[in-house]
N, C-alpha and C positions, 0 to 999 in steps of 0.2 A: 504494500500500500504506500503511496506515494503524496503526501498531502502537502499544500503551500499554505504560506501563511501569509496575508497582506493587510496592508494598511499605512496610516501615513506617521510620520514618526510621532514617536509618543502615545502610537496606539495601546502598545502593551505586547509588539512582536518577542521582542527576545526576553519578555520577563517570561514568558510558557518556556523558553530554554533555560531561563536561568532557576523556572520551578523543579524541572526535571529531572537537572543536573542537583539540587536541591545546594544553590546558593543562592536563593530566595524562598521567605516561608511562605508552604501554602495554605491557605486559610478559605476554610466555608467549602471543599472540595477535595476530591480528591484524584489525582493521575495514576492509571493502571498500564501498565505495560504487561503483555500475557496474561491480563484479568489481575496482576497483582499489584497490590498500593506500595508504588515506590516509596512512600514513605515509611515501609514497612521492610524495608532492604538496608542492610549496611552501604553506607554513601560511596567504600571504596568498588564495593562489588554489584554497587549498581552502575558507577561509570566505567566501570571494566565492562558491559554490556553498552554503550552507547560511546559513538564516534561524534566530532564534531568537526568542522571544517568550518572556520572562522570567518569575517569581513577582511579582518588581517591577519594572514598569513603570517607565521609562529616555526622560524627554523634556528635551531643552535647551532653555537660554534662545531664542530668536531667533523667526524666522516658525514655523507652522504645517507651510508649503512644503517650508520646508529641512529638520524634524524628518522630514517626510514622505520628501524626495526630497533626502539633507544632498550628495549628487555633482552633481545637476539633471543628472541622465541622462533623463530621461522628461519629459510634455508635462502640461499641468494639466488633459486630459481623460481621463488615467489616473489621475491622482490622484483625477480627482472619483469615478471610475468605480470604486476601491479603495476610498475611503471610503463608496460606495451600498452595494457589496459586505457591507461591513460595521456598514452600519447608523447614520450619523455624517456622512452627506449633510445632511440636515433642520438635525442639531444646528450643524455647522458654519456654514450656510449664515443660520443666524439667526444665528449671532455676528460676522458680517464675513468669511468667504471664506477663501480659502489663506492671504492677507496678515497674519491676528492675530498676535497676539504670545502667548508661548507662554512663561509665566513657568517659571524654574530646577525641576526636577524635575517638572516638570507638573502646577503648583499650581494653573493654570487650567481643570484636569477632573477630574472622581472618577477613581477606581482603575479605575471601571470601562468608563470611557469611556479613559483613558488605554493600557488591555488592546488596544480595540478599534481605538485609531491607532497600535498596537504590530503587532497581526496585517494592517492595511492597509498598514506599510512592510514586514512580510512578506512581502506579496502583491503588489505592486510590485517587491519584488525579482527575481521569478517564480526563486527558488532550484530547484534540484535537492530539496534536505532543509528538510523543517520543524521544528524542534523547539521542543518547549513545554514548558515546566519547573513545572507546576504552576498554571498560568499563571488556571485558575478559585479558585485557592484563596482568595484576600481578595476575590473580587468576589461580587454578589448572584447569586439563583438565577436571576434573567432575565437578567444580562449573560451568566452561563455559557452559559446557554441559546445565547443567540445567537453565543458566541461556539462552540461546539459546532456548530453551523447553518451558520456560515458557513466552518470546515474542513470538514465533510462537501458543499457545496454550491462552494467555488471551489478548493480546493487537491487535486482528482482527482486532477491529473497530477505531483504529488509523492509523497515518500515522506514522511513524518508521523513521528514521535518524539512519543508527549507522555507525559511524567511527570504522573499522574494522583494529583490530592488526595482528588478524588470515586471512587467507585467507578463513579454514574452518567455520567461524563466517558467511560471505555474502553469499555460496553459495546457501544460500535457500532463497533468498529473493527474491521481483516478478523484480527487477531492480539494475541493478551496476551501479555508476559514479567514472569513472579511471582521477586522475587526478595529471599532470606531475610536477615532484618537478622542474623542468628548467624555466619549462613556466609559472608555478602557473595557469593550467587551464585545463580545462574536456577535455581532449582526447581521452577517448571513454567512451560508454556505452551501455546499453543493459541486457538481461535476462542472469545471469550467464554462466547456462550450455550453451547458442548459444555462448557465447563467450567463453565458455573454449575449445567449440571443433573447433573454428577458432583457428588456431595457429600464425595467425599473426597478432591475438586482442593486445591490449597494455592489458588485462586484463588478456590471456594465458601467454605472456612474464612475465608479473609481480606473476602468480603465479608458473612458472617453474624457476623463478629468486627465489622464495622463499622456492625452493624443494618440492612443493607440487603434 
């Protein structure tokens, strides 16, 4: 399952991530993953089941490897096979292998490549939950691209979270939650296209508010 999450800043997008992840309390509710109340999991072994791929992109000093794989739980024909995944085989492979060095905040690749070895320790992780927090918003429209490609093409068997900047980012996903920067709460939702061709979805408004 595949759900997007929108609205206009200050709606309340990334506090549903930051409930999740439980660095924010939740109150009057409660969030189930597998039917069960996260809040009823130990905090380390509940984000050992969920991935996230940030707005900004998060790489440390050291190898490539270790950014990739920082436990070395896995074998480096998964790694190479996460980064084909994602598009970053070719690139990598011309600069030196797993072994590079991998300058302090990931000074060694654009934004947009650095997206794309954020979503392949993702995908290594093989989490339960995905979440993505915006995560096309500072990149070009072919990184999105791929990066849009490559969730709809290797993360099936997850459940998906993405706080969406584009409008074009949710439109393929199996479900929307629109929700109001006034009220801080879900306002509508629903399978994209039923609700782009009502025109008086808050989800049509919000994307003919966005020129799309």
């Amino acid at each position: 399952m595949q759900v997007g999450i929108i609205g206009r800043t200050g709606a309340g997008k990334s506090s549903i991530l930051n409930a999740l992840f439980c660095l924010a309390p939740i109150c009057n509710c409660r969030i189930l993953v597998d039917g069960i109340d996260v809040s009823r999991v130990a905090v380390q072994e509940l984000r050992g089941h969920c991935a996230v791929v940030p707005q900004s992109p998060f790489l440390f000093d050291g190898s490539l490897r270790e950014n990739l794989d920082p436990f070395n739980t896995t074998t480096d024909l998964r790694i190479w096979e996460a980064l084909e995944k994602c598009h970053m085989k070719g690139e990598i492979e011309s600069i030196g292998g797993l072994d590079i060095h991998v300058k302090e905040s990931g000074a060694s690749f654009s934004v947009g490549q650095q997206q794309l070895l954020c979503l392949a320790c993702a995908i290594l992780k093989s989490s339960k939950v995905l979440c993505l927090d915006e995560c096309t918003a500072n990149v070009d429209n072919q990184t999105a691209f791929l990066l849009q490609h490559t969730i709809s093409a290797e993360c099936k068997g997850m459940t998906v979270l993405t706080i969406a900047h584009r409008i074009s980012t949710v439109m393929k996903m199996d479900n929307i939650l629109v929700l109001d920067q006034g009220k801080r709460k879900l306002v509508g939702g629903g399978n994209p296209e039923v609700l782009m061709n009502d025109k008086f979805s808050r989800f049509a408004r919000f994307a003919k508010a966005s020129n799309m």
